[in-house]
KOLBA-621794 format. One line per 8 residues: number of its first residue (from 0); their letters; for each residue x, y, z of N, C-alpha, C. Coordinates in steps of 0.02 Angstrom, whole numbers, plus 50000, padded with zeros to 5 digits. Layout:
N
NUM	a	X:Y:Z:X:Y:Z:X:Y:Z ~ ...
***
This chain:
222
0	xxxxxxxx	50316:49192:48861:50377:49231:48852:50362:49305:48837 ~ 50304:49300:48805:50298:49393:48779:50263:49409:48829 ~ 50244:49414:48890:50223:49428:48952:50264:49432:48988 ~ 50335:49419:48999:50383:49439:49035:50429:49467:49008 ~ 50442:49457:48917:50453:49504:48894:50439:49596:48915 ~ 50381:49581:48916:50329:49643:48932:50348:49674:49014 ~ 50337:49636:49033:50362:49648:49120:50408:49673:49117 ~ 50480:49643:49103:50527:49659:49084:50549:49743:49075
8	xxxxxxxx	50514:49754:49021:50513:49817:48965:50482:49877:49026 ~ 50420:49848:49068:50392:49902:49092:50442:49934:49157 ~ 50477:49867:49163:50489:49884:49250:50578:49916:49225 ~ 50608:49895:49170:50655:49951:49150:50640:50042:49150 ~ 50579:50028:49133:50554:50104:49121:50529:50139:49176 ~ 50506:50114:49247:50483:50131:49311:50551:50087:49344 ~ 50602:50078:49334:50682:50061:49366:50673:50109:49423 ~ 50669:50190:49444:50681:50194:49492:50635:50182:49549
16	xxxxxxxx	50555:50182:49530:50514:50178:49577:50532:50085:49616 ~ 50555:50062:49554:50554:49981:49554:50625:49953:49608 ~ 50651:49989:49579:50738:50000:49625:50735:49999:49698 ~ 50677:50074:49700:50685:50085:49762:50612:50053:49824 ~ 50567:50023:49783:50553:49984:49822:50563:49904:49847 ~ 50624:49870:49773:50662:49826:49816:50719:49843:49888 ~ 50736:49910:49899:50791:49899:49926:50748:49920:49994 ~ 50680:49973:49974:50636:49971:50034:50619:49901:50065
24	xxxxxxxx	50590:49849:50032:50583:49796:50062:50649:49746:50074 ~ 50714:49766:50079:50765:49716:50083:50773:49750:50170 ~ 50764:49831:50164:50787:49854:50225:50740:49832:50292 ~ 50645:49831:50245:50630:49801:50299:50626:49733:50347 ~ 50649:49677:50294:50661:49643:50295:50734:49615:50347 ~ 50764:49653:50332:50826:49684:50392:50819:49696:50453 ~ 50754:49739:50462:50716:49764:50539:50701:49708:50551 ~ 50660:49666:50530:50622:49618:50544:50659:49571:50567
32	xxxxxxxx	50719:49558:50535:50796:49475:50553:50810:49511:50621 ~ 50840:49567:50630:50883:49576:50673:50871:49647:50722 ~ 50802:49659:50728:50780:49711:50780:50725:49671:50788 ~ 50680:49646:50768:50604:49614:50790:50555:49646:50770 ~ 50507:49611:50736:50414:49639:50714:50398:49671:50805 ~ 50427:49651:50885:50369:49701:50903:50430:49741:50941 ~ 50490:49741:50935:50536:49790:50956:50524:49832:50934 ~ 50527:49828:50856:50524:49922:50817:50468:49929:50820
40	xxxxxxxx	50415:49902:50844:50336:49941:50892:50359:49985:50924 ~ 50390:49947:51001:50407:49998:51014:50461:50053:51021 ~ 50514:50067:50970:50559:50097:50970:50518:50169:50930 ~ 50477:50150:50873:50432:50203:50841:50398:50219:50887 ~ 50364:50208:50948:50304:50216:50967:50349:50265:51028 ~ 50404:50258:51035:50459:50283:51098:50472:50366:51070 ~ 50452:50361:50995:50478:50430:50968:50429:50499:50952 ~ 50393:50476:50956:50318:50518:50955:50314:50583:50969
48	xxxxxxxx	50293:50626:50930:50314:50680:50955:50232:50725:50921 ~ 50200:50779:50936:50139:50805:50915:50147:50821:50845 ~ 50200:50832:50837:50182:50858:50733:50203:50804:50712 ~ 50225:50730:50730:50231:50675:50678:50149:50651:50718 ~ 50131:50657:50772:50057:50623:50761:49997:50664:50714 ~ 50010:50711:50726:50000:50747:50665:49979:50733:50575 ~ 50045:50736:50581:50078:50719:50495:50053:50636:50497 ~ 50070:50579:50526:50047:50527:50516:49964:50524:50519
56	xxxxxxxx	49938:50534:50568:49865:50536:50573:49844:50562:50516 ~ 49851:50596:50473:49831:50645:50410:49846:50593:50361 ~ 49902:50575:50358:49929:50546:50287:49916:50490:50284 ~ 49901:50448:50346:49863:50368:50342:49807:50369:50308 ~ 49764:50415:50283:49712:50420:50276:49716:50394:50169 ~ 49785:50427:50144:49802:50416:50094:49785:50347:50074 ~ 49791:50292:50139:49769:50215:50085:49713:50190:50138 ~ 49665:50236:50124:49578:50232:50166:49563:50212:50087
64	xxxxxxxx	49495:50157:50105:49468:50157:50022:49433:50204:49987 ~ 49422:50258:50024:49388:50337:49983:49436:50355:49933 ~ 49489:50321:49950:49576:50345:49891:49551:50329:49830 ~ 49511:50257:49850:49554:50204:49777:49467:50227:49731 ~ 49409:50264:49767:49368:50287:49705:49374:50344:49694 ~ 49423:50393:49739:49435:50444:49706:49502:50441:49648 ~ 49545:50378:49644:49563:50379:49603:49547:50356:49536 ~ 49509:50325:49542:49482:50304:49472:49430:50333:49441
72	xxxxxxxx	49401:50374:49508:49373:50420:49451:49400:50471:49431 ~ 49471:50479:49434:49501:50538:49389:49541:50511:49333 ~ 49560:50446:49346:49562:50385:49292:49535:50377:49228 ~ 49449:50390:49271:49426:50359:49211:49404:50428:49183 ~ 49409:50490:49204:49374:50539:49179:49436:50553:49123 ~ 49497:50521:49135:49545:50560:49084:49542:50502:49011 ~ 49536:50448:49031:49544:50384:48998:49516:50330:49007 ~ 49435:50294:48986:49421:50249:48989:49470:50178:48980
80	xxxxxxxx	49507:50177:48963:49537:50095:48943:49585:50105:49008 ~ 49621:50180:49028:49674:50184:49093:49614:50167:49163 ~ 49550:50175:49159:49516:50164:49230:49497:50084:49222 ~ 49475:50057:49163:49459:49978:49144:49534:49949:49200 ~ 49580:49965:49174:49644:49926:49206:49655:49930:49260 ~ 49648:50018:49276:49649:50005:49367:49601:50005:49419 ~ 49558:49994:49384:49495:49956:49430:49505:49884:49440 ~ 49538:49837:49378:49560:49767:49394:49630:49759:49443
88	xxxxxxxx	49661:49779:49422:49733:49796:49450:49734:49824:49545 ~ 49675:49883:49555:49689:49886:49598:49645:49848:49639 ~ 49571:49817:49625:49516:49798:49669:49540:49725:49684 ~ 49595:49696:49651:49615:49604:49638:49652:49616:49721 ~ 49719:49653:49705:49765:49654:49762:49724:49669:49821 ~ 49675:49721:49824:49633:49732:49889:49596:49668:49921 ~ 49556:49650:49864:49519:49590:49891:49539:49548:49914 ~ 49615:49522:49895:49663:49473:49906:49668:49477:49990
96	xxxxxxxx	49685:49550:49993:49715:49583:50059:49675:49554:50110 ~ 49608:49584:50083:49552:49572:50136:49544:49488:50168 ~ 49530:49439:50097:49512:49377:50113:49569:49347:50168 ~ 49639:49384:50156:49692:49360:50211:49670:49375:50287 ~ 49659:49439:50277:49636:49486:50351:49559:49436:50382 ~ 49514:49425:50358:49448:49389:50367:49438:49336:50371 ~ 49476:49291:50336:49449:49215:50336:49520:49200:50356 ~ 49594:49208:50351:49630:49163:50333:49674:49186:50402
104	xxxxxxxx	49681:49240:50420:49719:49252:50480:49677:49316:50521 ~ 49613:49288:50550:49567:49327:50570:49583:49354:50655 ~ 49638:49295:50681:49632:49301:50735:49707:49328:50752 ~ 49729:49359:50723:49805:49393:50729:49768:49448:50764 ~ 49814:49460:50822:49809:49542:50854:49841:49590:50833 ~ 49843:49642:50844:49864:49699:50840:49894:49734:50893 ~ 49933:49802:50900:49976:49812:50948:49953:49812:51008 ~ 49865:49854:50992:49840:49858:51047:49808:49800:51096
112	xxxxxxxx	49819:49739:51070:49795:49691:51100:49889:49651:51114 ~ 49910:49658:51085:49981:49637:51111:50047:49679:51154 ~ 50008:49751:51155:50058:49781:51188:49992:49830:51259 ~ 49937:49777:51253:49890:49793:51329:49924:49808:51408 ~ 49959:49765:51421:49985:49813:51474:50028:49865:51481 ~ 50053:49863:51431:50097:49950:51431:50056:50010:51409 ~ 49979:49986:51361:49941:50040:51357:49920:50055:51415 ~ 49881:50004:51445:49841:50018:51524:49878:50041:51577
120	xxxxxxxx	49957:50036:51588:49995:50070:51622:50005:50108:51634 ~ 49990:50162:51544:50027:50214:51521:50076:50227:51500 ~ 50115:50171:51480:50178:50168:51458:50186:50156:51367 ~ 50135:50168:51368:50105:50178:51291:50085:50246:51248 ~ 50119:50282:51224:50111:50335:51177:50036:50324:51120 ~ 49997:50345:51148:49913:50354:51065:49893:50414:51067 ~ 49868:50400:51024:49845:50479:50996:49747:50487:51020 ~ 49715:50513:51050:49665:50526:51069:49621:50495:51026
128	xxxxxxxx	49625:50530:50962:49568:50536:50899:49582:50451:50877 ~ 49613:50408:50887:49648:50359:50833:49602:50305:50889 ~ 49555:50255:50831:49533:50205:50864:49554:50149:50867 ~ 49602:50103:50896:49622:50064:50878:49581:50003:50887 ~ 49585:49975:50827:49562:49892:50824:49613:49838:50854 ~ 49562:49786:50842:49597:49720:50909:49627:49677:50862 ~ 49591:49658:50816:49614:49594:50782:49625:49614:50678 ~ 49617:49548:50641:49627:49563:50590:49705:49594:50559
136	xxxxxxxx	49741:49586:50600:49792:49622:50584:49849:49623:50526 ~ 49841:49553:50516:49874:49547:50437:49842:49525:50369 ~ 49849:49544:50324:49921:49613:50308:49860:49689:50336 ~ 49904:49718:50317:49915:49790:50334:49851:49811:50260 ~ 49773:49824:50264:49739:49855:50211:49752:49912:50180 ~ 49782:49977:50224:49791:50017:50213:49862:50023:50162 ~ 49904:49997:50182:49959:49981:50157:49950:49970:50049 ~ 49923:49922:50069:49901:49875:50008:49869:49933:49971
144	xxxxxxxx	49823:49992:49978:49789:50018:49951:49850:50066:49915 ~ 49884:50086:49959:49920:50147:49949:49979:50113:49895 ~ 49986:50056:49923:50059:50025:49856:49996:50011:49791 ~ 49959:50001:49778:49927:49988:49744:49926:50045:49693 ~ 49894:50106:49741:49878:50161:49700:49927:50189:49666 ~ 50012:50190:49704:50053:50228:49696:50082:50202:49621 ~ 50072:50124:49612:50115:50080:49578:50065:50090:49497 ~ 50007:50093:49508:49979:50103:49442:49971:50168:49409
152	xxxxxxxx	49993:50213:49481:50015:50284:49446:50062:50325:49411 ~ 50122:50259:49442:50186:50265:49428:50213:50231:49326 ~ 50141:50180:49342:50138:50134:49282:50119:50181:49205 ~ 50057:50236:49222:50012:50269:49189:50102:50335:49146 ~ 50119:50366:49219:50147:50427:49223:50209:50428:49171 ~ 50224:50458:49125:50301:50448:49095:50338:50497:49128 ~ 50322:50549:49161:50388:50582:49191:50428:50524:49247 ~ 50496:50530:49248:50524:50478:49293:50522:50524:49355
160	xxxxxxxx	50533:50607:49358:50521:50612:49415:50487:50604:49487 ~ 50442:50596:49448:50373:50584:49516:50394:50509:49530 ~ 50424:50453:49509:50423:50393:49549:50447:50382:49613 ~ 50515:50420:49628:50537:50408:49689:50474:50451:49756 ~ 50473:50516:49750:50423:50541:49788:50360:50503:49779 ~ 50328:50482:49751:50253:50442:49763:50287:50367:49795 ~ 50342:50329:49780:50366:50281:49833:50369:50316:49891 ~ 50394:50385:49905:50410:50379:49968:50320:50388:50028
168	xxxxxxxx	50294:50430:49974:50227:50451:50005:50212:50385:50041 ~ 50190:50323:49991:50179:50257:49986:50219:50221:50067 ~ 50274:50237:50078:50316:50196:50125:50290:50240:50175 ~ 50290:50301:50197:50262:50328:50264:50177:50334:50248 ~ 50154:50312:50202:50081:50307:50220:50077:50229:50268 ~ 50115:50190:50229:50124:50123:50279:50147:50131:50327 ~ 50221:50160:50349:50241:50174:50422:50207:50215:50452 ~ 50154:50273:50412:50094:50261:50483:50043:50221:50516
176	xxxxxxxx	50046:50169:50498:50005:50126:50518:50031:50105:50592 ~ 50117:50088:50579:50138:50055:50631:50151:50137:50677 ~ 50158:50180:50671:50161:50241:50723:50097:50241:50760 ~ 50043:50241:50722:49963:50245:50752:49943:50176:50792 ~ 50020:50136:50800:49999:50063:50834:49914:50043:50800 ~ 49925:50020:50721:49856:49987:50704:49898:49937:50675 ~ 49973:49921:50661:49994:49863:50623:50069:49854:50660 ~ 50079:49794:50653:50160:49802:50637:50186:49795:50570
184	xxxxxxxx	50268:49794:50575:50302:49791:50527:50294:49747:50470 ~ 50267:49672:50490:50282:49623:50458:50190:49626:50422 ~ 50157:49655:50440:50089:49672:50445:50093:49714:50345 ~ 50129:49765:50381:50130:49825:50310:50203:49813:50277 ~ 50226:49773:50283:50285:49726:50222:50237:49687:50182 ~ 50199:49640:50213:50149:49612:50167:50102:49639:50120 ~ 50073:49692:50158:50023:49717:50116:50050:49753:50057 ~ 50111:49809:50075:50153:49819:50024:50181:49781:49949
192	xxxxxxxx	50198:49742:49969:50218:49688:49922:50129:49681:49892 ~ 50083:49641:49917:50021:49622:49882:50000:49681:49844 ~ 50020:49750:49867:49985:49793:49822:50027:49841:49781 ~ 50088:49813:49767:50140:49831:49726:50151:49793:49665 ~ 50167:49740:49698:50187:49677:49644:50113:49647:49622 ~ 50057:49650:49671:50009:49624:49628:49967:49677:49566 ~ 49981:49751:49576:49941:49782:49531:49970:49789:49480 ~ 50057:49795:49485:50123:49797:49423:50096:49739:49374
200	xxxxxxxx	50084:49665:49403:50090:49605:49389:50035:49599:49329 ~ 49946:49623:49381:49904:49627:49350:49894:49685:49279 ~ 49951:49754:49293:49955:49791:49218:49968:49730:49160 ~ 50012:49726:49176:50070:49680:49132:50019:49641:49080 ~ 49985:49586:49122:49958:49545:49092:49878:49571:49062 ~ 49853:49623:49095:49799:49659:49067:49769:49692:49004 ~ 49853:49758:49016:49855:49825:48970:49816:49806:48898 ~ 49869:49783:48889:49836:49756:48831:49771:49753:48802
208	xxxxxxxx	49743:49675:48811:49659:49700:48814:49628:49752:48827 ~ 49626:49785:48906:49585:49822:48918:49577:49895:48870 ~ 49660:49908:48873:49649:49946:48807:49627:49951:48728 ~ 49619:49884:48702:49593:49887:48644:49527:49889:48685 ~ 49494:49878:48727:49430:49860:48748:49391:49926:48773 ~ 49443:49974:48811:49424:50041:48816:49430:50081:48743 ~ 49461:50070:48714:49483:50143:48665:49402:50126:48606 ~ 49384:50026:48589:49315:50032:48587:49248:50046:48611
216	xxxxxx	49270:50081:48691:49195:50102:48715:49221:50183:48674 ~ 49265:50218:48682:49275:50276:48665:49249:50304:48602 ~ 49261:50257:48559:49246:50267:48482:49153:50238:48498 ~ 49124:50185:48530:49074:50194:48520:49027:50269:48564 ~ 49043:50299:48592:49032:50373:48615:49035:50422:48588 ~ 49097:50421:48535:49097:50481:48506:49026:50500:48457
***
């Protein structure tokens, strides 16, 4: 009970980041019932234009795993017991991600192997620089990294301002995945969720410890 107590308490206090990524996943969830995982392939892929390949190509890069050690090491340089937590918090949901992508649904394609004859036609919009992979396709890694990062930053941060803007960063770092045809929808809904709800989940039940456990490496340093 005092663990959801706790949950409870935290996710009142991050309400809008929390708000607005239920109603993000109700809407995608919406795409998904009643437009289709590979219609809105290609309805995004129909809209393409040089400064959103651009802006996406750049900002996908936000949930590359160079993110998640450059974030902890500014983590841990501010706060040993705040990097203890999101090193658990964020490396659990990743790994999770991965063992799905590798062992458990290894042989899912990707756009470029499901939307092959409209690439080879030419009836396919890519971007030069962008390599696309064949398989592995669910969930969405990149995805997962970026809800991950955003959600334990959002956890750390007491200004309420910054929650909605770092959700939104978070949602078009994922919808570039599906612009750069490396995922679909139902691809980076998943990973989203695993690296939202699993790093929130993993504070919750963590903080605690790790912080009495960091604030004792601190005092043994001084």
């Amino acid at each position: 009970m005092k663990y959801w107590n706790k949950t409870y308490f935290i996710f009142k206090q991050k309400k809008n980041f929390f708000l607005g990524f239920s109603i993000y996943i109700l809407f995608s969830m919406f795409i998904l019932l009643f437009v289709g995982n590979l219609e809105i392939s290609k309805i995004i892929n129909a809209i393409s234009s040089s400064f959103l390949d651009t802006l996406f190509f750049n900002i996908t890069y936000l949930g590359d795993g160079l993110m998640v050690l450059v974030f902890l090491l500014i983590v841990f340089s501010y706060r040993i017991s705040f990097g203890l937590i999101s090193m658990v918090s964020l490396l659990i949901p990743i790994l999770f991600t991965q063992v799905l992508k590798r062992i458990c649904f290894p042989d899912f394609p990707r756009p470029s192997v499901v939307f092959k004859d409209l690439i080879n036609s030419g009836q396919w919009n890519l971007i030069d620089v962008v390599d696309l992979h064949a398989y592995m396709s669910f969930p969405s890694g990149h995805t997962t990294t970026v809800f991950s990062i955003s959600c334990i930053f959002i956890l750390f941060v007491k200004n309420k301002f910054y929650q909605v803007p770092i959700l939104l960063i978070a949602i078009l770092t994922g919808f570039s995945r599906i612009y750069l045809s490396q995922h679909f929808l139902i691809d980076v809904l998943a990973g989203s969720i695993i690296g939202c709800l699993g790093s929130f989940l993993l504070y919750s039940a963590l903080s605690d410890k790790f912080n009495s456990l960091g604030f004792s490496f601190l005092r043994f340093f001084k």
